[in-house]
Backbone as CSV, one residue per row, in Angstrom:
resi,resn,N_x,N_y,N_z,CA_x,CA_y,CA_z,C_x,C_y,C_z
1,UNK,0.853,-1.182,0.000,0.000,0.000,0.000,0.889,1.231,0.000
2,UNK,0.747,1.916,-1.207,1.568,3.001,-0.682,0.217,4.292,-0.494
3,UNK,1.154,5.126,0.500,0.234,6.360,0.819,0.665,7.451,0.243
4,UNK,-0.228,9.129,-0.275,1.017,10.156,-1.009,0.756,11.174,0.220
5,UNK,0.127,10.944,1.032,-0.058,11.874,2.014,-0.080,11.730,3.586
6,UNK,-0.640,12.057,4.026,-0.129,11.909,5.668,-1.221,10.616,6.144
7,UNK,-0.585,10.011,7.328,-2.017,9.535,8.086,-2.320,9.606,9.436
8,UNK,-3.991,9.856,9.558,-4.171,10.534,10.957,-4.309,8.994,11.582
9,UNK,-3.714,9.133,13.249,-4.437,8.177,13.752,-5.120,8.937,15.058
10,UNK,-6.584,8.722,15.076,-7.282,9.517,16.004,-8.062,8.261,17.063
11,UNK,-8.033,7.108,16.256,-8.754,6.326,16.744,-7.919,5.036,17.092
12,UNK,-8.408,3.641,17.269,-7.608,2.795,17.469,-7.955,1.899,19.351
13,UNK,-7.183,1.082,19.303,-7.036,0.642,20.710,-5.544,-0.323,20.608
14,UNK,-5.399,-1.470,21.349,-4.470,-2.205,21.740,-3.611,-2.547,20.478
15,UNK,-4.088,-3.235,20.069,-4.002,-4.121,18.920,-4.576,-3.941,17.360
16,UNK,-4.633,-2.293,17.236,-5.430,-1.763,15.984,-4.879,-1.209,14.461
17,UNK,-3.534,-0.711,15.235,-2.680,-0.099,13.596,-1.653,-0.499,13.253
18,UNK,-1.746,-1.545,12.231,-0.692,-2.600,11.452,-0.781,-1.953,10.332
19,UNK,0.785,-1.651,10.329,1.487,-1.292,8.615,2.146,-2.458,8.220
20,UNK,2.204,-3.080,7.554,2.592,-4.639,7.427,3.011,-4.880,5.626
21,UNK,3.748,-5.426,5.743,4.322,-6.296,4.354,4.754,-4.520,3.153
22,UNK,4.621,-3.863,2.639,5.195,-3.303,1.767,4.379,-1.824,1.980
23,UNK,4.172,-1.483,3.655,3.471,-0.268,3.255,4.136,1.396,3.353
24,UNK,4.055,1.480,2.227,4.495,3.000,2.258,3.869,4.696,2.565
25,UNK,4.311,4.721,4.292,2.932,5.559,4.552,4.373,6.888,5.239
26,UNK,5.055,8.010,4.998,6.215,9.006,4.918,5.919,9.862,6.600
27,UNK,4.766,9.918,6.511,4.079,10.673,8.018,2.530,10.335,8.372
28,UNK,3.131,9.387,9.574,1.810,9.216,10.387,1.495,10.069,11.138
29,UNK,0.720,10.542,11.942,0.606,11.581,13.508,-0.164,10.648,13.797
30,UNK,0.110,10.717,15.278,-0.779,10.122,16.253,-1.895,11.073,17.649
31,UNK,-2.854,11.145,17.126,-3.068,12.303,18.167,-4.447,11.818,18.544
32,UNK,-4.463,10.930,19.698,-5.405,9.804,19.812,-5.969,10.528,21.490
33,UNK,-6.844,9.928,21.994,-7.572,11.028,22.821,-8.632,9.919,23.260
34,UNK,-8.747,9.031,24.581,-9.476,7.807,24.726,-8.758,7.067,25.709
35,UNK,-8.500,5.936,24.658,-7.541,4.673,24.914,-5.955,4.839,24.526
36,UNK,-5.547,3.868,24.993,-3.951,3.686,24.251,-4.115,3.247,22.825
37,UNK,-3.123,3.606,21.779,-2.955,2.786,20.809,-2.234,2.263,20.409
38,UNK,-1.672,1.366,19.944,-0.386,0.390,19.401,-0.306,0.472,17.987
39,UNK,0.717,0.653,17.094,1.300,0.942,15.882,2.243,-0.364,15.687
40,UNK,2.220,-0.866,14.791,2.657,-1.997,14.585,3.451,-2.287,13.078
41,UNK,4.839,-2.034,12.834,5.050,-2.243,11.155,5.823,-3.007,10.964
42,UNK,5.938,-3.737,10.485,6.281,-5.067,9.958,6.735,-4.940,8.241
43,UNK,7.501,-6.286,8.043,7.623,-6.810,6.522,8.613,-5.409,6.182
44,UNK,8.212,-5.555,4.728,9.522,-3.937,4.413,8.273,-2.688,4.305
45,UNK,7.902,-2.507,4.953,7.023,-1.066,5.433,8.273,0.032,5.348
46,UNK,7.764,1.155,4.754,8.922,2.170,4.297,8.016,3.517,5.584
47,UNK,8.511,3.620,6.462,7.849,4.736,7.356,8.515,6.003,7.883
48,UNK,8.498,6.882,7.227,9.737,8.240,7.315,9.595,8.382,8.892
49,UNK,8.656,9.315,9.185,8.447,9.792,10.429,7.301,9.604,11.152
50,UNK,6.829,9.245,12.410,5.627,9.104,13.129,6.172,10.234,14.198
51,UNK,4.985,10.563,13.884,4.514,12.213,14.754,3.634,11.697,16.204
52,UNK,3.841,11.835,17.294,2.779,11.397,18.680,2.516,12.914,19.237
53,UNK,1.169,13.503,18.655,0.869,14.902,19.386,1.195,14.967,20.415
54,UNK,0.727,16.285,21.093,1.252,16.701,22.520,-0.563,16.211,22.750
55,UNK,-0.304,15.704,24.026,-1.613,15.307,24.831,-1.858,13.527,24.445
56,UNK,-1.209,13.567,23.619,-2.305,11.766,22.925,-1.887,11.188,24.136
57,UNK,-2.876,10.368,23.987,-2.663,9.081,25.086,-1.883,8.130,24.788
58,UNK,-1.844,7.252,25.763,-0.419,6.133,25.606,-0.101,5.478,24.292
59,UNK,1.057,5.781,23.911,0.958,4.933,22.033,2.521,4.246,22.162
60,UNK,1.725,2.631,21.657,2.950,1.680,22.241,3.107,1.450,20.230
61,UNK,4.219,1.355,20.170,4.874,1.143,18.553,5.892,0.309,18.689
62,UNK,5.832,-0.886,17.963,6.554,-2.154,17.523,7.456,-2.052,15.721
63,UNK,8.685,-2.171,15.372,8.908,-2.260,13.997,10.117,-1.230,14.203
64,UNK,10.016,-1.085,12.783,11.269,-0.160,12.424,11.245,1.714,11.148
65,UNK,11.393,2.324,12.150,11.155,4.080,11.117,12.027,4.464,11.363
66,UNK,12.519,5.599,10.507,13.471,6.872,10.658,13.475,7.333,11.583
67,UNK,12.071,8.079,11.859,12.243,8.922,13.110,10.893,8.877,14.038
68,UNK,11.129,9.263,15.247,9.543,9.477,16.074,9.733,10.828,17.004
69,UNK,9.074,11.789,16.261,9.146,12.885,17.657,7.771,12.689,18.386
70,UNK,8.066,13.129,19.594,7.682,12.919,20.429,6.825,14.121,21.477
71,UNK,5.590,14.529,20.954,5.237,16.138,21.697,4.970,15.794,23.289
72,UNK,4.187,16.863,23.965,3.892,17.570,25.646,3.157,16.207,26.122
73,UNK,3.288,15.886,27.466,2.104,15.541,28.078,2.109,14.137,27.254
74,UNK,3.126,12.711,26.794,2.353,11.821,26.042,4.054,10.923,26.771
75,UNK,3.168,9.703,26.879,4.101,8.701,26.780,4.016,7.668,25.878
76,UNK,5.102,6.919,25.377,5.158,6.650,24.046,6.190,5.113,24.735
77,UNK,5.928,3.558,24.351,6.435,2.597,24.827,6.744,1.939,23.236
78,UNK,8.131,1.440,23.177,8.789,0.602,22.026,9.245,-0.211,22.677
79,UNK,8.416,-1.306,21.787,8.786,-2.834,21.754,9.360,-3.526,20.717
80,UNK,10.467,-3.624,20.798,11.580,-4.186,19.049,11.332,-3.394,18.811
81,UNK,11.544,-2.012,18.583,11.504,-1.185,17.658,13.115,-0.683,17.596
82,UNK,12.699,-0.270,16.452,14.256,0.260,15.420,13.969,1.745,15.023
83,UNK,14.693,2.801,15.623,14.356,4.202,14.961,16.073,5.028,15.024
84,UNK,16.425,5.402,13.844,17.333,6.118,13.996,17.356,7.358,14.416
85,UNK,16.401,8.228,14.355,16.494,9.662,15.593,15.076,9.571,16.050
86,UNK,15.032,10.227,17.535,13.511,10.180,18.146,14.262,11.119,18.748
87,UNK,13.372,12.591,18.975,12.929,13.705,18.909,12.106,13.795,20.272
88,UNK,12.333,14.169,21.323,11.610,14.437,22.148,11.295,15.950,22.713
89,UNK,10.887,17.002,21.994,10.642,18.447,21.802,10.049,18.908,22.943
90,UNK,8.536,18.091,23.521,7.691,18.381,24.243,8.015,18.211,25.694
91,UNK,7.293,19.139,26.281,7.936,19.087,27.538,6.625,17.425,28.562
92,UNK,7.437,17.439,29.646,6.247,16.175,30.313,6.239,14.970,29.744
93,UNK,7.130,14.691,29.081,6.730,13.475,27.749,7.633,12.436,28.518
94,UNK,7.332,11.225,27.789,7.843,10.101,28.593,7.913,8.680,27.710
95,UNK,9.237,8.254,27.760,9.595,7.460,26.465,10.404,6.183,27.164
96,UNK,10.180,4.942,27.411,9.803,3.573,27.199,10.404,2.619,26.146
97,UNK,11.650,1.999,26.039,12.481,1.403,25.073,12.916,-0.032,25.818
98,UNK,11.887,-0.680,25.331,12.318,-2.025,25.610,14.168,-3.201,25.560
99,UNK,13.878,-4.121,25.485,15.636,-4.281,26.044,15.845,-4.902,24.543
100,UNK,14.649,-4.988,23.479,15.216,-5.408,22.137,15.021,-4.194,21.253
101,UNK,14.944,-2.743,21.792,14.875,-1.639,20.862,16.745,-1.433,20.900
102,UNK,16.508,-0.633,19.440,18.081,0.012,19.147,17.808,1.668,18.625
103,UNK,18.320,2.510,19.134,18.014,3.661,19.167,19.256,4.394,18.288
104,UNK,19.568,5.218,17.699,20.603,5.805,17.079,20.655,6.964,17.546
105,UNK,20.175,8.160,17.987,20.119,8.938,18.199,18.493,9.677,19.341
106,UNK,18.991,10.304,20.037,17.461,10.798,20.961,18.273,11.934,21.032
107,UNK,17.166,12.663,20.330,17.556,14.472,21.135,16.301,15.040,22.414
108,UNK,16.489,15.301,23.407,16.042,16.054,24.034,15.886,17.942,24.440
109,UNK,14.746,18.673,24.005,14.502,19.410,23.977,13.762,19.754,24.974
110,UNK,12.457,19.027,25.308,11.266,19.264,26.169,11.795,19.330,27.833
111,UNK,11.635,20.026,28.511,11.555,20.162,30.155,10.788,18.631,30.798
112,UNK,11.714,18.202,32.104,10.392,16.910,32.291,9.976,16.376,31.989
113,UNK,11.010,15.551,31.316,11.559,14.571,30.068,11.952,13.330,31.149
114,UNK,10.986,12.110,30.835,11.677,10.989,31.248,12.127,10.237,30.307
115,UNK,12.733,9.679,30.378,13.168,8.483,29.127,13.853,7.107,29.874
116,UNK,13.231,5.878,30.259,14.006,4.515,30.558,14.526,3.793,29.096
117,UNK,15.976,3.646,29.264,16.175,2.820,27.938,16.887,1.795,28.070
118,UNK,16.171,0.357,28.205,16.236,-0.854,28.668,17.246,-1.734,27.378
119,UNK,17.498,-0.754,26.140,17.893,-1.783,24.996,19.498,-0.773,24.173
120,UNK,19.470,-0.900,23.415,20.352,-0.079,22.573,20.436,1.267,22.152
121,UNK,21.165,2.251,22.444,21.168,3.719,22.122,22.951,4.061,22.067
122,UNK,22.669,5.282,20.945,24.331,5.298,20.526,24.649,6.571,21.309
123,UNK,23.353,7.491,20.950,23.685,8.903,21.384,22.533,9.688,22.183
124,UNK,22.249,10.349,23.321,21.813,11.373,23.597,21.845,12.669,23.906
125,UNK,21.524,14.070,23.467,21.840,14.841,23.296,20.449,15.722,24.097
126,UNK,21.062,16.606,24.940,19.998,16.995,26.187,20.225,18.660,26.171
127,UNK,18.659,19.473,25.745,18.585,21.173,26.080,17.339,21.249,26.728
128,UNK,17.322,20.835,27.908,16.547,21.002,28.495,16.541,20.698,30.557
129,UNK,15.807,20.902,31.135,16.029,21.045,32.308,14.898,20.129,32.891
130,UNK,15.388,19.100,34.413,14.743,18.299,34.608,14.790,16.851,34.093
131,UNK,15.404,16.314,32.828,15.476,15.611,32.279,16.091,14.046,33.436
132,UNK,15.213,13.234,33.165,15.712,11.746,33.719,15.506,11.240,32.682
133,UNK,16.956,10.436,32.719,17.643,9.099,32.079,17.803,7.742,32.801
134,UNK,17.102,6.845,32.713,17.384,5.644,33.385,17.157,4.326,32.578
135,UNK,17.503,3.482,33.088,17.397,2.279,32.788,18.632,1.061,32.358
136,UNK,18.363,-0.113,32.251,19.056,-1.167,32.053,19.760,-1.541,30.932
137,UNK,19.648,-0.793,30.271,20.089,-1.176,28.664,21.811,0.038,28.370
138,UNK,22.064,0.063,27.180,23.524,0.471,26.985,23.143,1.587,26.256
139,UNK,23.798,2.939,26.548,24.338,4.106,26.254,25.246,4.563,25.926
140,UNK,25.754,5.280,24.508,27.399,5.061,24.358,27.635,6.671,24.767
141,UNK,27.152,7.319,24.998,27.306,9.031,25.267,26.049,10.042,25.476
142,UNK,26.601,10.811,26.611,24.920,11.669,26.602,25.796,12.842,26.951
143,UNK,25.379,13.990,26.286,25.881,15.240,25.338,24.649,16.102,26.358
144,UNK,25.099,16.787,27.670,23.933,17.645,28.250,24.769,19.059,27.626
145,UNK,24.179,19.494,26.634,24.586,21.590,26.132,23.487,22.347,27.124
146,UNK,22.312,21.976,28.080,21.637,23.003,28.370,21.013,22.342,29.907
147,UNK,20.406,23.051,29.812,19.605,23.005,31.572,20.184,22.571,32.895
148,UNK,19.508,22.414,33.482,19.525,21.771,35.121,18.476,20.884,35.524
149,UNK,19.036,20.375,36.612,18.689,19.088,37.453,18.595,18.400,36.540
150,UNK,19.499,17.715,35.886,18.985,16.808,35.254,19.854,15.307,35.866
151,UNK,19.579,14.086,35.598,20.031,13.035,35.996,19.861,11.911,34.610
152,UNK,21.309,11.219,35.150,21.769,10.239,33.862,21.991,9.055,34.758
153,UNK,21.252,8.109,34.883,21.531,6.614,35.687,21.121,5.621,34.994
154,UNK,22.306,5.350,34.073,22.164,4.014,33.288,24.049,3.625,32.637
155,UNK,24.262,2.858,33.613,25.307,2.258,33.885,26.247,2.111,32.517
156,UNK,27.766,2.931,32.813,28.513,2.887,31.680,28.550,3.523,30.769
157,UNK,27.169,4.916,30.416,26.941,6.098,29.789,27.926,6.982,30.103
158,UNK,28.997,7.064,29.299,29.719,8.575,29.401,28.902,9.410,28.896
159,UNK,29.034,10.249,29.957,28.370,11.625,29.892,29.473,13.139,29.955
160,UNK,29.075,13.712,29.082,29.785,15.245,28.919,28.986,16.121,29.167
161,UNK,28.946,16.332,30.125,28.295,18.312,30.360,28.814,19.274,29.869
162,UNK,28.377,20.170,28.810,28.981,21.085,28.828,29.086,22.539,29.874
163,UNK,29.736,23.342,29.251,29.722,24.603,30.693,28.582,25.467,30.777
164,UNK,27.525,25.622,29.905,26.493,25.774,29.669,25.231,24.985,30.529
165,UNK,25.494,24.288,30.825,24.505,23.286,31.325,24.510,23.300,32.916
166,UNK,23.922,22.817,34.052,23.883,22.656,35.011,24.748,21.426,35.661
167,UNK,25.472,21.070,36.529,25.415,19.528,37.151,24.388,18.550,36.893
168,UNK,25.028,17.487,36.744,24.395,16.322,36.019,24.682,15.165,36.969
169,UNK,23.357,14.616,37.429,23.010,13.619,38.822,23.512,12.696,37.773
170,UNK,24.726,11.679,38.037,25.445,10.446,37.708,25.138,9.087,38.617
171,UNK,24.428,8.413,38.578,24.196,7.579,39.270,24.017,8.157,40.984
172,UNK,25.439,7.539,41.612,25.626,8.178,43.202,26.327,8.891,43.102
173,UNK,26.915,9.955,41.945,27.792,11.189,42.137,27.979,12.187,40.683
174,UNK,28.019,13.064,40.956,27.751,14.318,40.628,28.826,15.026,39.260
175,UNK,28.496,15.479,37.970,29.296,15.843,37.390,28.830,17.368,36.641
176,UNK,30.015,17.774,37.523,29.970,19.772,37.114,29.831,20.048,35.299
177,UNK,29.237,21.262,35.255,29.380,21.905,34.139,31.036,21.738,33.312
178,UNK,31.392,21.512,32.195,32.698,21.647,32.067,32.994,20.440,32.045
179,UNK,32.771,18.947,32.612,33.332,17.725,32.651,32.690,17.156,32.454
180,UNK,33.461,15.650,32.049,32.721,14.266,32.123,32.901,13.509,32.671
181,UNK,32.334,12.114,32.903,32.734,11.007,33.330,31.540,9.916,32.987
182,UNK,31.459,8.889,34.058,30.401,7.955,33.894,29.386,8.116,34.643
């Protein structure tokens, strides 16, 4: 199936939006308002970017896209999923990466930003304040250029603060503006 234009998802529940075997759909949005919904793509599905409004309710996505930003107020759970940049702009937002996702890139923008990442990530890159990082999975670098209070606890993440930025909560100890460590 290919698509030439966008697709809304407003509706849906658990087990409702399968892109499957050859579908070519460039920009989904998700801006769902109810229930949770689950996104599901499979086979060689060609999927540029999935958009999750600010406000939607819980949207769990399985498969593999380019990118997923991520707006205000929404938490967003990947299971096997494969995305080379995810975009987290919105502030309040909250992002869920199972221990068989592989991540290439997460930028953080939004204030009050959680993110657990239980699976694979190469890079994170943090302008914003408040931001938690946790979880069980592997981190090869997290790049804080901006804010405060923020915290990085996921074991073996070198982290660089720059001098711009606030102290950065490291597990059980503390790393100033200006340095790095683990």
């Amino acid at each position: 199936v290919d698509v030439y234009g966008n697709i809304y998802v407003m509706g849906g529940g658990n087990h409702s939006i399968n892109l499957k075997n050859n579908t070519d759909a460039k920009r989904p949005y998700v801006n769902k308002d109810g229930n949770p919904v689950r996104i599901e793509i499979s086979g060689k599905s060609d999927i540029e970017t999935i958009h999750v409004q600010d406000g939607s309710d819980p949207v769990a996505i399985t498969g593999q896209s380019g990118e997923l930003i991520i707006g205000s107020d929404t938490k967003v759970t990947l299971y096997s999923a494969d995305f080379h940049d995810i975009a987290m702009d919105g502030d309040k937002s909250e992002l869920i990466a199972d221990q068989n996702c592989d991540i290439n890139n997460i930028i953080i923008a939004g204030d009050g930003v959680d993110a657990t990442i239980n699976g694979s990530t190469d890079y994170i890159e943090i302008y914003a304040s408040e931001v938690e990082i946790k979880g069980t999975g592997s981190i090869d670098e997290v790049y804080v250029e901006d804010g405060d209070n923020n915290m990085v606890d996921v074991s073996g993440a070198h982290i660089d603060v720059s001098a711009y930025a606030g102290r950065v909560r490291a597990g059980d100890h503390t790393i100033s503006s200006g340095h790095s460590g683990y």
